[in-house]
Residue frames as a rotation matrix with the C-alpha (Angstrom) as fourth column:
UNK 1
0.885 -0.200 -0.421 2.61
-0.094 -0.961 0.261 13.24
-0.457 -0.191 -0.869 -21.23
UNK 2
0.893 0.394 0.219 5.00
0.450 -0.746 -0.491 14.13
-0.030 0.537 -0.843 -23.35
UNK 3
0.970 -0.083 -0.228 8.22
0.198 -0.274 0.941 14.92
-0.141 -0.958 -0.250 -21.53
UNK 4
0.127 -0.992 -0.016 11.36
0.365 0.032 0.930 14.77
-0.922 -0.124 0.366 -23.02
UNK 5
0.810 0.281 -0.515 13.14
-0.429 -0.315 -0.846 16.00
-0.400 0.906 -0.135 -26.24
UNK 6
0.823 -0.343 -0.453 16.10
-0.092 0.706 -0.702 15.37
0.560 0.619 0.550 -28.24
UNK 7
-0.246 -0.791 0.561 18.70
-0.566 -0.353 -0.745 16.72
0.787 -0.501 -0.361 -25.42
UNK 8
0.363 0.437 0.823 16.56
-0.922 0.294 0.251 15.21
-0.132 -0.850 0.510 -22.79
UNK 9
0.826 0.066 -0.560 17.12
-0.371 0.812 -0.450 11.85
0.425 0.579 0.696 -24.94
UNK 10
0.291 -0.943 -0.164 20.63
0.085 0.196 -0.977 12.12
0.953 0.270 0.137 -24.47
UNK 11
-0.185 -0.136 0.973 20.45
-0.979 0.110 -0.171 12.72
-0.084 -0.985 -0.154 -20.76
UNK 12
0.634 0.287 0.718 18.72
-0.529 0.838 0.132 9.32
-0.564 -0.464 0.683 -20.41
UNK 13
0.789 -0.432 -0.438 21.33
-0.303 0.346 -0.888 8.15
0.535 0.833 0.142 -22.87
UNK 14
0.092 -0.872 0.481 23.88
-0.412 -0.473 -0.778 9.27
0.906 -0.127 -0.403 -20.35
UNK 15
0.059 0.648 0.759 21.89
-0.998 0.021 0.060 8.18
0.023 -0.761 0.648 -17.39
UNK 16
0.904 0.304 -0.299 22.07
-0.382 0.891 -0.247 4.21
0.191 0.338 0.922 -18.92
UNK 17
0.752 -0.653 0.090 25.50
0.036 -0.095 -0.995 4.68
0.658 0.751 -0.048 -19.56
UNK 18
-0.059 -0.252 0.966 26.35
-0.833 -0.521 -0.187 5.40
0.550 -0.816 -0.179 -15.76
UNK 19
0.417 0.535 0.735 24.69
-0.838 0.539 0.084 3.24
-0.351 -0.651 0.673 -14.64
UNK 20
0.849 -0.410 -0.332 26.08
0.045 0.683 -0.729 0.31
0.526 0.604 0.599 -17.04
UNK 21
0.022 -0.998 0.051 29.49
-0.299 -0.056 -0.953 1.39
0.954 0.006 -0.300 -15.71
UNK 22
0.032 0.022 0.999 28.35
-0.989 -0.143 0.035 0.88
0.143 -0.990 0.017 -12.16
UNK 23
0.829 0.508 0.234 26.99
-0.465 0.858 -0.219 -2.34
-0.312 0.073 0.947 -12.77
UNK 24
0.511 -0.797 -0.322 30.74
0.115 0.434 -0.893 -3.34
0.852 0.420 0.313 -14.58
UNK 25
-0.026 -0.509 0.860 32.12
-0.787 -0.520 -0.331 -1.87
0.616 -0.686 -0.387 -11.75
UNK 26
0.170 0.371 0.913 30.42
-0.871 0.490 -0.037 -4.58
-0.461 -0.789 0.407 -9.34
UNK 27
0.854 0.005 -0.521 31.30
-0.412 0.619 -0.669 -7.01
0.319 0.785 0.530 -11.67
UNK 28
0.128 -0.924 0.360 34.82
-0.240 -0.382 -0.893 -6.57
0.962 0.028 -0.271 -11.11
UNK 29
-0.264 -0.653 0.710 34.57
-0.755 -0.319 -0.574 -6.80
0.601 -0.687 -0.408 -7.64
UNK 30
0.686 0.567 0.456 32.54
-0.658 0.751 0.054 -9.82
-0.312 -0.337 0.888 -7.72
UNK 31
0.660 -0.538 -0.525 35.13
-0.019 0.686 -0.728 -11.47
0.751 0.490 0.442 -9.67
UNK 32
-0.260 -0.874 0.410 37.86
-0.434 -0.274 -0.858 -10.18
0.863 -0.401 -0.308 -7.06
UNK 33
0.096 0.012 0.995 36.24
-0.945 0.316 0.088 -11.32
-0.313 -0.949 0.042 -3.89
UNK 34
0.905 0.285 0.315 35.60
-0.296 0.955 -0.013 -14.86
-0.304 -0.082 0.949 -5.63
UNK 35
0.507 -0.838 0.200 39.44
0.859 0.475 -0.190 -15.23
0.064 0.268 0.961 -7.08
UNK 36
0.925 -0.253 -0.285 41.87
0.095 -0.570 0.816 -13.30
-0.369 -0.782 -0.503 -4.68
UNK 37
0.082 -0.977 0.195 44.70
0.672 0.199 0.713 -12.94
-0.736 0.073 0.673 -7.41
UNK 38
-0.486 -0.574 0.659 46.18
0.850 -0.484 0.206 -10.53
0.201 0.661 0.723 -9.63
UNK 39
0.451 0.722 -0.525 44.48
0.731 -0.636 -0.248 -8.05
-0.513 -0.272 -0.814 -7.65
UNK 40
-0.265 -0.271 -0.925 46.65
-0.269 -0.901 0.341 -4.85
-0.926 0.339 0.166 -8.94
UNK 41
-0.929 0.288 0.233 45.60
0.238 -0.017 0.971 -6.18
0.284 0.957 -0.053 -13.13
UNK 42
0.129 0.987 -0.099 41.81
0.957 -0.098 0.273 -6.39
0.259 -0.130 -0.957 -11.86
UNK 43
0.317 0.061 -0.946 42.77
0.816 -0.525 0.240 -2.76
-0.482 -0.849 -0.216 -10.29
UNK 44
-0.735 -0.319 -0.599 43.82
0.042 -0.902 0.429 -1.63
-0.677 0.291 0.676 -12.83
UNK 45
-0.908 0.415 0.052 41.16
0.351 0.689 0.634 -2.60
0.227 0.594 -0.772 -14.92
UNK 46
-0.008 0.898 -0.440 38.73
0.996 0.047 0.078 -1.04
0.091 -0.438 -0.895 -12.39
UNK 47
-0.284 -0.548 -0.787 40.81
0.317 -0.828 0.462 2.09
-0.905 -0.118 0.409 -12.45
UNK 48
-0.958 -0.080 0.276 40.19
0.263 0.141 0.954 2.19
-0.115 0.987 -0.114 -16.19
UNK 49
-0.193 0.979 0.068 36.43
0.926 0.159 0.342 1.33
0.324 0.129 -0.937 -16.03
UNK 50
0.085 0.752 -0.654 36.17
0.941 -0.277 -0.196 4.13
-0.328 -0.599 -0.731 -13.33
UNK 51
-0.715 -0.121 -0.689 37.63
-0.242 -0.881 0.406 7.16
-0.656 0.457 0.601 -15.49
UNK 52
-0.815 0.559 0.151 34.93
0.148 -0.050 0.988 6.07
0.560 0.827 -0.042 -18.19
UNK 53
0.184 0.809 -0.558 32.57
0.948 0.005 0.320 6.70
0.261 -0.587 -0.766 -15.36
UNK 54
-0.307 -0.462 -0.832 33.93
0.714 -0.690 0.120 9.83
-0.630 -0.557 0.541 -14.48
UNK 55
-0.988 -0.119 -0.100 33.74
-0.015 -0.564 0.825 11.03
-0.155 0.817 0.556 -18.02
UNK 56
-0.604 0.797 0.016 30.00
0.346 0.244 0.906 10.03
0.718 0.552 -0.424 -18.57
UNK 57
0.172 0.347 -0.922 29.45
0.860 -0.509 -0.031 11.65
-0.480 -0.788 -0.386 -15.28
UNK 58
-0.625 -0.420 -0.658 31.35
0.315 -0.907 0.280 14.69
-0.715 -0.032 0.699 -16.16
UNK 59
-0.977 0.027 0.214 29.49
0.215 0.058 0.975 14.77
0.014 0.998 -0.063 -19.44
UNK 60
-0.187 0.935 -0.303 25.94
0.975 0.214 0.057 14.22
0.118 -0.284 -0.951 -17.61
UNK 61
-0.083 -0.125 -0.989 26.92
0.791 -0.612 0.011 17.44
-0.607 -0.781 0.150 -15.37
UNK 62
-0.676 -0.354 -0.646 27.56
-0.010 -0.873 0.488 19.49
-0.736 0.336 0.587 -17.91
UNK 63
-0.682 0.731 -0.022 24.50
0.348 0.351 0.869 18.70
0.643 0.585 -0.494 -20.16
UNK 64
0.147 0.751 -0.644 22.22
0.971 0.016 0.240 19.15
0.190 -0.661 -0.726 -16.88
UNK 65
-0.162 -0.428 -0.889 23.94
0.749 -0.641 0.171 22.44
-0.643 -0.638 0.424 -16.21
UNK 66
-0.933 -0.165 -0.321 23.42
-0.158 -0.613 0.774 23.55
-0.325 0.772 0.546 -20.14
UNK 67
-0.722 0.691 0.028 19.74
0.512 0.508 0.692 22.50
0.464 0.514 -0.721 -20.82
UNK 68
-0.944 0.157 0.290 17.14
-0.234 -0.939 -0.253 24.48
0.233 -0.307 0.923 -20.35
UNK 69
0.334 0.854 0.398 14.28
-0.940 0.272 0.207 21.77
0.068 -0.443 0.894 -20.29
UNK 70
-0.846 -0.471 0.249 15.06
-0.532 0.764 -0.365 18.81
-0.018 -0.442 -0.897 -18.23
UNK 71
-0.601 0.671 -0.435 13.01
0.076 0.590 0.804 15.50
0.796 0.450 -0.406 -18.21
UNK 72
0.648 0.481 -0.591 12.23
0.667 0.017 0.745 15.95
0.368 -0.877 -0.310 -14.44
UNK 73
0.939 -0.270 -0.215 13.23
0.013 -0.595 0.804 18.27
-0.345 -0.757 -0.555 -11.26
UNK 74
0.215 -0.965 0.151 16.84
-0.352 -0.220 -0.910 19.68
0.911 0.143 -0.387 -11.72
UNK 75
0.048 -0.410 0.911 17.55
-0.989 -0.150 -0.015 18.81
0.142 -0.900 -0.413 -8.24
UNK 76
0.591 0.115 0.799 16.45
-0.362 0.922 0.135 15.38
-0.721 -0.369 0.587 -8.37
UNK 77
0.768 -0.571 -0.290 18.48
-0.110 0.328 -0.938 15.08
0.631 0.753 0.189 -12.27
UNK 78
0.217 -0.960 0.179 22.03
-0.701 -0.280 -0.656 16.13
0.680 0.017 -0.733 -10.32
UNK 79
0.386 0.200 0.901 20.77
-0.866 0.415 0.279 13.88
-0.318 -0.888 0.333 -7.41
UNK 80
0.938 -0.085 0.336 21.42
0.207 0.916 -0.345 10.74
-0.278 0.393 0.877 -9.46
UNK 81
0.713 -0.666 -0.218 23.95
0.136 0.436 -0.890 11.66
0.688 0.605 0.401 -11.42
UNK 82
0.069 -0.758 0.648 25.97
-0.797 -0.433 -0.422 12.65
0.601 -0.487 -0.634 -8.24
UNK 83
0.416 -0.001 0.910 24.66
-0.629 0.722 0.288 8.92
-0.657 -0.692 0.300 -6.27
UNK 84
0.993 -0.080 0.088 26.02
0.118 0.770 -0.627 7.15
-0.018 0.633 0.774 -9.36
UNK 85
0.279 -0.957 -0.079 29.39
0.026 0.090 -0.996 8.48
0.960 0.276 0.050 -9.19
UNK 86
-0.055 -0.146 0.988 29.60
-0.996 0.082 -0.043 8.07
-0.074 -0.986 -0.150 -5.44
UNK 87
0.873 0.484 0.059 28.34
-0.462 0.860 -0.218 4.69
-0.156 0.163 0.974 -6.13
UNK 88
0.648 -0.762 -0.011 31.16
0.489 0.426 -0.761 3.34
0.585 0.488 0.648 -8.54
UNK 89
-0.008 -0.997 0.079 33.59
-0.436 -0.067 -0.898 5.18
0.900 -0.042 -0.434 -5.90
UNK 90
0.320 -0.012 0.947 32.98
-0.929 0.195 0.316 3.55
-0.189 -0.981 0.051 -3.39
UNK 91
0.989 -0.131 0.070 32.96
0.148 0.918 -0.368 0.14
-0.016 0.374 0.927 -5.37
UNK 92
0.380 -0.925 0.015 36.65
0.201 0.067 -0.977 1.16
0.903 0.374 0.211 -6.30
UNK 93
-0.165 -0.647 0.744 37.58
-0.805 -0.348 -0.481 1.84
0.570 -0.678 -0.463 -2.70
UNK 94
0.855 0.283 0.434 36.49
-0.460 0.799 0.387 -1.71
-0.237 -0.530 0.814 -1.53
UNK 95
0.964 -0.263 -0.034 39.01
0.198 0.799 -0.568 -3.01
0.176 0.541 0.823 -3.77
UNK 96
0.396 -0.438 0.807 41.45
-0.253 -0.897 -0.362 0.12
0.883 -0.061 -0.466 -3.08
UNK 97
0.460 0.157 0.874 41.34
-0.741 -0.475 0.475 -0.88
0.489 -0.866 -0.102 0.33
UNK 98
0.949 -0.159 0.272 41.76
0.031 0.905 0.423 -4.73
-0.314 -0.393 0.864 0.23
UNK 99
0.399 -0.855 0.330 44.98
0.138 -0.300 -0.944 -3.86
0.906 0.422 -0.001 -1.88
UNK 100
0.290 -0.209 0.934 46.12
-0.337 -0.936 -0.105 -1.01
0.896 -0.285 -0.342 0.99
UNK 101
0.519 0.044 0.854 45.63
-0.852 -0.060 0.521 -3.50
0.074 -0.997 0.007 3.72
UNK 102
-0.638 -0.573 -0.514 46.73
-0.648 0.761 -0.044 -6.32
0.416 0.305 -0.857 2.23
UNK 103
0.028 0.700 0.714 43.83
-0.933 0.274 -0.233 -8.21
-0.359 -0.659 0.661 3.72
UNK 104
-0.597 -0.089 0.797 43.33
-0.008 0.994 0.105 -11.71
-0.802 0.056 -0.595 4.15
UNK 105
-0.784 0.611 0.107 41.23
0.275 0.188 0.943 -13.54
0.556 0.769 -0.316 1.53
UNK 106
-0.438 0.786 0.437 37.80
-0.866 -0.500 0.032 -11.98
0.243 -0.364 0.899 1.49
UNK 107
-0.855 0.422 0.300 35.35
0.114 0.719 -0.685 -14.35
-0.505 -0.552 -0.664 3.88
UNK 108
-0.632 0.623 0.462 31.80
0.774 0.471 0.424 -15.35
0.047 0.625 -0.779 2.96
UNK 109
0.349 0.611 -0.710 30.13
0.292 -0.791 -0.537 -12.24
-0.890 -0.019 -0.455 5.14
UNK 110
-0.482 -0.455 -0.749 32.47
-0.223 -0.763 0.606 -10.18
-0.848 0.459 0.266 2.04
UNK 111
-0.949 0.306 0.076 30.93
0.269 0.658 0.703 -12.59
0.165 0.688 -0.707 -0.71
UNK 112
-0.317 0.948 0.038 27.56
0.932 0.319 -0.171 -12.36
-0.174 -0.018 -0.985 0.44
UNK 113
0.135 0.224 -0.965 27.43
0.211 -0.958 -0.193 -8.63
-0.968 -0.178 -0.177 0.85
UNK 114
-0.895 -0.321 -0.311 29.13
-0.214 -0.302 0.929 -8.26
-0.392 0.897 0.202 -3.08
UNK 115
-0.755 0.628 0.188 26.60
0.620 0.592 0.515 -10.87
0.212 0.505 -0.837 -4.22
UNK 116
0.223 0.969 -0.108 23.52
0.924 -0.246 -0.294 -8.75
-0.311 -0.034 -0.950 -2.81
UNK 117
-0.176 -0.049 -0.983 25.15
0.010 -0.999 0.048 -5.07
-0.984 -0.001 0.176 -3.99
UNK 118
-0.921 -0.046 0.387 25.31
0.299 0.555 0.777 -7.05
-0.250 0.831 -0.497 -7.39
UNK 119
-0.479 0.877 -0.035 21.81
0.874 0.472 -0.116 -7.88
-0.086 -0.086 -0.993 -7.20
UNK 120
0.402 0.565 -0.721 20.76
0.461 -0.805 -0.373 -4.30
-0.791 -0.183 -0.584 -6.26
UNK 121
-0.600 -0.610 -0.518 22.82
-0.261 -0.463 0.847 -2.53
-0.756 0.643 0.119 -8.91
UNK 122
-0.929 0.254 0.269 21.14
0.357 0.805 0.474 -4.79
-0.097 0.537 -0.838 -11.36
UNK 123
0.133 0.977 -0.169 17.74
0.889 -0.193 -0.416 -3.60
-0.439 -0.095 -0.894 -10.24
UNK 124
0.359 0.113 -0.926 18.93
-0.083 -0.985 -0.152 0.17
-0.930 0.132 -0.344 -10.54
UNK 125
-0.842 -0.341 -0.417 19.84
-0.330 -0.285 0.900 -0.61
-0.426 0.896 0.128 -14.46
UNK 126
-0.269 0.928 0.259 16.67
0.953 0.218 0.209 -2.32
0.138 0.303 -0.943 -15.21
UNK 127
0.008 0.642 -0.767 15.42
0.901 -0.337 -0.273 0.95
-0.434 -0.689 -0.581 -13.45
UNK 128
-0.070 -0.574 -0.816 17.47
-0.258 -0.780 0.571 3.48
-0.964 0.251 -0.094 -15.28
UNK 129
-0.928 0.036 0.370 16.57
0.347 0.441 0.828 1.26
-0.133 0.897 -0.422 -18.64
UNK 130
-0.160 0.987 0.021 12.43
0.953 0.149 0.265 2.14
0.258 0.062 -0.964 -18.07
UNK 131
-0.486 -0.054 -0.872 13.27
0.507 -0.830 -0.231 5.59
-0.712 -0.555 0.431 -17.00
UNK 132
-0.849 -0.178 -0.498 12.50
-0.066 -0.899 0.433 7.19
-0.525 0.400 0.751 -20.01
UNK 133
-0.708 0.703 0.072 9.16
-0.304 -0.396 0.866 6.14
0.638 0.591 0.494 -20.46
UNK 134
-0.961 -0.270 0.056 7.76
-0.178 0.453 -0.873 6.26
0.211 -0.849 -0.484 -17.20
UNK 135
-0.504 0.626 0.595 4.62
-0.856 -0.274 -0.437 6.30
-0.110 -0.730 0.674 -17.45
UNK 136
0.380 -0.007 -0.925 4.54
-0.485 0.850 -0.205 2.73
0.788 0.526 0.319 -19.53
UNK 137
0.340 -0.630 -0.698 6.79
-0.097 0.715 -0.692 1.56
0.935 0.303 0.182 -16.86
UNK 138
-0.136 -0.116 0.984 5.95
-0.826 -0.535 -0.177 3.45
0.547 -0.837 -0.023 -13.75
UNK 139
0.624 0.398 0.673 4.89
-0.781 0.292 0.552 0.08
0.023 -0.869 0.493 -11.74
UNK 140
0.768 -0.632 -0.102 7.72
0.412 0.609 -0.678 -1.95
0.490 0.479 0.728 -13.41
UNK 141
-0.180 -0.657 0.732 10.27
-0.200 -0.704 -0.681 1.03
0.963 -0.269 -0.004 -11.97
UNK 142
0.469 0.413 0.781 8.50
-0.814 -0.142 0.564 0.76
0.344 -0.899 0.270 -8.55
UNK 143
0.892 0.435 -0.120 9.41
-0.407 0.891 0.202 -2.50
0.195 -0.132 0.972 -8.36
UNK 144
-0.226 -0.951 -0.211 13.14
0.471 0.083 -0.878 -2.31
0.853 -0.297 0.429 -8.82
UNK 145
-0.193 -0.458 0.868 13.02
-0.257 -0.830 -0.495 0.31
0.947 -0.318 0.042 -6.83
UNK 146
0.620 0.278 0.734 11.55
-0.785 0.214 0.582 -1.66
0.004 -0.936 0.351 -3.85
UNK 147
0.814 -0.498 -0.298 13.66
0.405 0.855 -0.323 -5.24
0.416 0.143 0.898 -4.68
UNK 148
-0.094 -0.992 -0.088 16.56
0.486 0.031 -0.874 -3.01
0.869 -0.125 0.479 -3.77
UNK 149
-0.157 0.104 0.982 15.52
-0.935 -0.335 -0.114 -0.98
0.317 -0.937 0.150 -0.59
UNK 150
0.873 0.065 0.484 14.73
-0.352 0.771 0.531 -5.21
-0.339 -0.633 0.696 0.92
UNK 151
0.664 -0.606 -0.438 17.77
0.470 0.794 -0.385 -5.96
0.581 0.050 0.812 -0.52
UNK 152
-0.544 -0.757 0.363 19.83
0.007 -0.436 -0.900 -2.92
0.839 -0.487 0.243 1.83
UNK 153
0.554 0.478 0.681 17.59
-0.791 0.050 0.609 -4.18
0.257 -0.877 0.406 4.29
UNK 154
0.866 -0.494 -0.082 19.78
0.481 0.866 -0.138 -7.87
0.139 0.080 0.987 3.86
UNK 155
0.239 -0.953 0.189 22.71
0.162 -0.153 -0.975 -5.98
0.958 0.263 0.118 3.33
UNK 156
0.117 -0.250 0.961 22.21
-0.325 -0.924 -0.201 -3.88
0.938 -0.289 -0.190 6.45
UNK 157
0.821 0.202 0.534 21.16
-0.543 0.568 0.618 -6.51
-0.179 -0.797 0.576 8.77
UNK 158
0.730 -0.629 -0.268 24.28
0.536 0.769 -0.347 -8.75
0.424 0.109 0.899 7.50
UNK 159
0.089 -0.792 0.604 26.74
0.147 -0.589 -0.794 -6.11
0.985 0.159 0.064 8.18
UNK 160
0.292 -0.056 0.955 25.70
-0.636 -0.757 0.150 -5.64
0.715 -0.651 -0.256 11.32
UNK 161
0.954 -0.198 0.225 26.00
0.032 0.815 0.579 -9.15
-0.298 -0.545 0.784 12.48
UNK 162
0.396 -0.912 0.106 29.42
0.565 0.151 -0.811 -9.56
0.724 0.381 0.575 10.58
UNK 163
0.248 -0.142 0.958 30.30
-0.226 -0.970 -0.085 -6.35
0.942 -0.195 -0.273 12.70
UNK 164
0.407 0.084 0.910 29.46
-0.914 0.039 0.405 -7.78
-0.001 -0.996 0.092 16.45
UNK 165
0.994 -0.100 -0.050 30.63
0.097 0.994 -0.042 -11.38
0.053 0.037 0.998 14.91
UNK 166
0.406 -0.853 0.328 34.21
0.273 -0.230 -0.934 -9.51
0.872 0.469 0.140 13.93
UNK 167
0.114 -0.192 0.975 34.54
-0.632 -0.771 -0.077 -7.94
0.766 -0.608 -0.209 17.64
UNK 168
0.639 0.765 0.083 33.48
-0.742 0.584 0.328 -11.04
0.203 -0.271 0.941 19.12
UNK 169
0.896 -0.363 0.257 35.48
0.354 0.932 0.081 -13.52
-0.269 0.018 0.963 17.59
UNK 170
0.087 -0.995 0.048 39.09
0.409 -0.009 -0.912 -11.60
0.908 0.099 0.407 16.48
UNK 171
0.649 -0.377 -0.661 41.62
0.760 0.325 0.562 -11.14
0.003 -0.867 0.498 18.04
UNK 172
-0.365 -0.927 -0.085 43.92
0.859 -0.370 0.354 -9.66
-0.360 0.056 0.931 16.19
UNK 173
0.046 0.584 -0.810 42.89
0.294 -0.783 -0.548 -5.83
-0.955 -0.213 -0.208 16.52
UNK 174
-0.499 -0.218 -0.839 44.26
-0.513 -0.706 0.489 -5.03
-0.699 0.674 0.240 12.90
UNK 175
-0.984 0.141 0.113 42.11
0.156 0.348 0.924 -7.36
0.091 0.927 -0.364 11.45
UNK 176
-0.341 0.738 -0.582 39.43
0.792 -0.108 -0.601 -5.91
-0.507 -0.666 -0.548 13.07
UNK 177
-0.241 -0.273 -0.931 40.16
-0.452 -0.818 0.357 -2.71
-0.859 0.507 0.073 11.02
UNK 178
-0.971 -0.235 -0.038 40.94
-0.119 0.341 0.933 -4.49
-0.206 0.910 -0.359 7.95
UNK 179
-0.744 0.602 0.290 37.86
0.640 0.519 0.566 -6.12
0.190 0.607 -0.772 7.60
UNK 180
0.259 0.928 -0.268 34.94
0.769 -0.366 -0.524 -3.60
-0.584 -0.070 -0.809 9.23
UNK 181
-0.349 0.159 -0.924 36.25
-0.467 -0.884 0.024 -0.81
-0.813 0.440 0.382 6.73
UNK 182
-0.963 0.222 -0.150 35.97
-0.110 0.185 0.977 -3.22
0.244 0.957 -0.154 3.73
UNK 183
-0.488 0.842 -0.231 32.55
0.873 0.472 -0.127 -4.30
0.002 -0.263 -0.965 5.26
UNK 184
-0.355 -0.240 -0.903 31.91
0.303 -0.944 0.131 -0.30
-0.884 -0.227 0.408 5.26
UNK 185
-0.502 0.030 -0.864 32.53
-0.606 -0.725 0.327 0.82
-0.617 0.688 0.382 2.36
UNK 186
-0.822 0.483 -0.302 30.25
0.263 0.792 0.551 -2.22
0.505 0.373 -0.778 0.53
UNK 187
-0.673 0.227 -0.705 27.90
0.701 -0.111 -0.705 -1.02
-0.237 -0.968 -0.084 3.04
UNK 188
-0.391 0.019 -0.920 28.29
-0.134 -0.990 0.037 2.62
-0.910 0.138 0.390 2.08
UNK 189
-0.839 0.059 -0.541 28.04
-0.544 -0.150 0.826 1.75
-0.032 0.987 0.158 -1.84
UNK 190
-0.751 0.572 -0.329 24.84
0.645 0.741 -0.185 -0.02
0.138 -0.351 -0.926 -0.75
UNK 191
-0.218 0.686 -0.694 23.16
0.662 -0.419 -0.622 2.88
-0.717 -0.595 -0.362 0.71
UNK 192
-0.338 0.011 -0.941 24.01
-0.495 -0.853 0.168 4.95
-0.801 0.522 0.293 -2.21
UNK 193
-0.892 0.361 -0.271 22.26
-0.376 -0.262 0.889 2.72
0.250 0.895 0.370 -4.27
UNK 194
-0.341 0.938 0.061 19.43
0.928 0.325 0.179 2.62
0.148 0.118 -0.982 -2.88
UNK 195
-0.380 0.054 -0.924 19.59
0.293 -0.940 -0.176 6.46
-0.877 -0.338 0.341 -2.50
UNK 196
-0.923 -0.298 -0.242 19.79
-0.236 -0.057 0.970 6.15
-0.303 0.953 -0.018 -5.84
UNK 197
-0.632 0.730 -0.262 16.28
0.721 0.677 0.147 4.00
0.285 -0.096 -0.954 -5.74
UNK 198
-0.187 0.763 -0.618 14.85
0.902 -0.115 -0.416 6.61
-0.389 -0.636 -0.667 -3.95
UNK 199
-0.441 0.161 -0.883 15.46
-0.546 -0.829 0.122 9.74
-0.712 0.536 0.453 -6.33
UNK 200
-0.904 0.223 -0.364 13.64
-0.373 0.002 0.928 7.22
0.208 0.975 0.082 -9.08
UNK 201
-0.328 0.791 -0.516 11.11
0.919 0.143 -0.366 6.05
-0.216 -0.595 -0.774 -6.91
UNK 202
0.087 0.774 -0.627 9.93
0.555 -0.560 -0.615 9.96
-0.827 -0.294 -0.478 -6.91
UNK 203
-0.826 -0.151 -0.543 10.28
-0.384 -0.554 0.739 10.91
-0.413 0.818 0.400 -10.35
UNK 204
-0.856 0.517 0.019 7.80
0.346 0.546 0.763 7.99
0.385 0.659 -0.646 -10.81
UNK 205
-0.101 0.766 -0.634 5.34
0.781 -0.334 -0.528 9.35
-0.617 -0.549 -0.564 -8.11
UNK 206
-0.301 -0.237 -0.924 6.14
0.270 -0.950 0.155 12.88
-0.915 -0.203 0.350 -9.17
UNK 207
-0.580 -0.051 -0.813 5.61
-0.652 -0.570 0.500 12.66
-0.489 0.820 0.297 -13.75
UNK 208
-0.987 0.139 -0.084 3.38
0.066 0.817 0.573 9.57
0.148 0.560 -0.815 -13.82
């Protein structure tokens, strides 16, 4: 089938392009949790990264809003491009946050949790790379799309230990704070990509 044209092209152009930025995005904050200096340059740096995400969002919107034949569902098109820029803010309020509180260096639960949002991101550009010819690629796509719903199954199950380990063992009530919002919002930018997973998951059910 058939399915796209030359505007459509440029959606999935736009669609890569998001994504890509998301995926820098997590970069960044992999670099920050493993070396806990010059945070404000790396901040700004991520600040940077995330207005070029904004703009390739903003761009997306307005394309999706002016096209009259979309590759798939309008609802499910805005779906993405609205979990991708939720995505990359959250990613920029982990960092946003460790700033704000001044938090200690980031522990291993923080590491581990970056390292698997990494990991998932990753999947959802592979995913967002094969989009545009799904049916070639429809069991390839599945596949991210499942690699990252067991990886926010890891994510979710760490968090929660970290969570009852953090009540447990501090003391000191403001690091309690400190750390379960960063543990949060890593969390949060978790769920939204695999939310993300799940609006390409049914495009493949839905045009293959």
């Amino acid at each position: 089938m058939k399915w796209f044209g030359k505007k459509d092209v440029d959606l999935f152009r736009l669609y890569k392009e998001s994504s890509r930025m998301v995926v820098r995005g997590g970069d960044i904050l992999a670099d920050v949790v493993q070396d806990y200096s010059h945070l404000d340059t790396k901040m700004a740096e991520l600040t940077e990264m995330e207005h070029e995400g904004d703009r390739i969002i903003q761009e997306l919107v307005e394309r999706l809003n002016t096209s009259f034949i979309l590759p798939f569902d309008r609802e499910d098109a805005f779906k993405l491009a609205h979990r991708l820029a939720a995505t990359l803010n959250y990613i920029t309020g982990i960092i946003d946050r460790m700033i704000l509180y001044k938090a200690a260096q980031p522990n291993q639960t923080v590491k581990d949790m970056v390292q698997l949002l990494r990991e998932a991101l990753a999947e959802q550009e592979k995913a967002f790379a094969m989009l545009e010819n799904v049916e070639k690629h429809k069991m390839a796509i599945l596949q991210c799309v499942e690699r990252i719903k067991t990886l926010e199954r890891k994510e979710d199950s760490m968090y929660r230990r970290a969570v009852a380990q953090l009540f447990e063992a501090e003391r000191d009530a403001i690091q309690v704070i400190k750390y379960k919002e960063v543990y949060e919002h890593i969390e949060t930018a978790m769920d939204y990509c695999e939310e993300v997973g799940d609006v390409i998951g049914n495009i493949c059910m839905k045009y293959s």
